[in-house]
C-alpha positions as CSV (number, residue, x, y, z in Angstrom):
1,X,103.7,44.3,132.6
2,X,105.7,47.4,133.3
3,X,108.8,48.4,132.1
4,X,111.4,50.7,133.8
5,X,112.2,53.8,131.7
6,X,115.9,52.5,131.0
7,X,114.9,49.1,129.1
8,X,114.3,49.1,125.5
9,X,111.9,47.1,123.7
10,X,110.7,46.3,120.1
11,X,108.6,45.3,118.0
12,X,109.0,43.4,114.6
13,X,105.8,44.1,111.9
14,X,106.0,41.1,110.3
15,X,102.3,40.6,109.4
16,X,102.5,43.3,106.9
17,X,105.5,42.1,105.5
18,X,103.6,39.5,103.2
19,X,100.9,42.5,101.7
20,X,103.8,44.5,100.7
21,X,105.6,41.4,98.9
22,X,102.8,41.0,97.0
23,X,102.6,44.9,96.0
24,X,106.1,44.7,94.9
25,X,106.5,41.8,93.3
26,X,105.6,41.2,89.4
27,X,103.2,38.5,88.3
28,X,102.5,37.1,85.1
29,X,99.6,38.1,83.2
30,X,97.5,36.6,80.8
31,X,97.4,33.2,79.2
32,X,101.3,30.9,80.0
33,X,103.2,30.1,76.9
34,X,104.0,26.3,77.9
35,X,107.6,25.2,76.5
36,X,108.7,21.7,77.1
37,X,112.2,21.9,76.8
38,X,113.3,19.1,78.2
39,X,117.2,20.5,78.4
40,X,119.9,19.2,80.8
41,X,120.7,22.4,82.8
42,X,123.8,23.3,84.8
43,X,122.2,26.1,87.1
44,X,124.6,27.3,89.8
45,X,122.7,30.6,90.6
46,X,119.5,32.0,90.0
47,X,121.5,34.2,86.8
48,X,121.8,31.3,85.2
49,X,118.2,30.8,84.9
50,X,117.2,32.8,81.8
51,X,113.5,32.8,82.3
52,X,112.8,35.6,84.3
53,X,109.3,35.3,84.9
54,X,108.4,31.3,84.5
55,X,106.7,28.7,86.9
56,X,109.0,25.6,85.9
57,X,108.5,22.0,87.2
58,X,112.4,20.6,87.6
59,X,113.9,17.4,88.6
60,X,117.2,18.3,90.8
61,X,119.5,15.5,91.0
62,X,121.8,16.1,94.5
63,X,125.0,15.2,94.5
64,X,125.6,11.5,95.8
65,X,128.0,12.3,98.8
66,X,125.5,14.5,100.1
67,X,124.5,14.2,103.9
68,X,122.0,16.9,104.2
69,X,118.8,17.2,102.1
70,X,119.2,20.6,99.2
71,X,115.7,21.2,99.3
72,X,113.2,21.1,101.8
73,X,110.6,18.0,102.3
């Protein structure tokens, strides 16, 4: 196809995207330090979560007057 000089085009990279996460992003290292807690939470934002760096297993109970799911099937 061939494109007049006055249009525009572009061109989004987002294959490289995902390498470049990974670069960035920290990962834990070593051995995991397993803590059953087993708290009741009341986490608004993800400041409220005072692990930093943790893989956590949670049970989210929605509010009952909810029509749309909060997290994705």
């Amino acid at each position: 196809m061939k494109l007049k000089k006055e249009k525009k085009i572009s061109y989004y990279d987002v294959t490289s995207l995902y390498p470049f996460t990974n670069f960035i992003t920290n990962y834990p290292i070593g051995h995991p330090t397993v803590h059953n807690l087993n708290e009741e939470v009341n986490w608004t934002t993800s400041a409220d979560n005072k692990y930093q760096l943790a893989l956590m297993k949670v049970f989210v109970i929605p509010p009952k007057t909810i029509d749309i799911p909060i997290l994705p099937v």
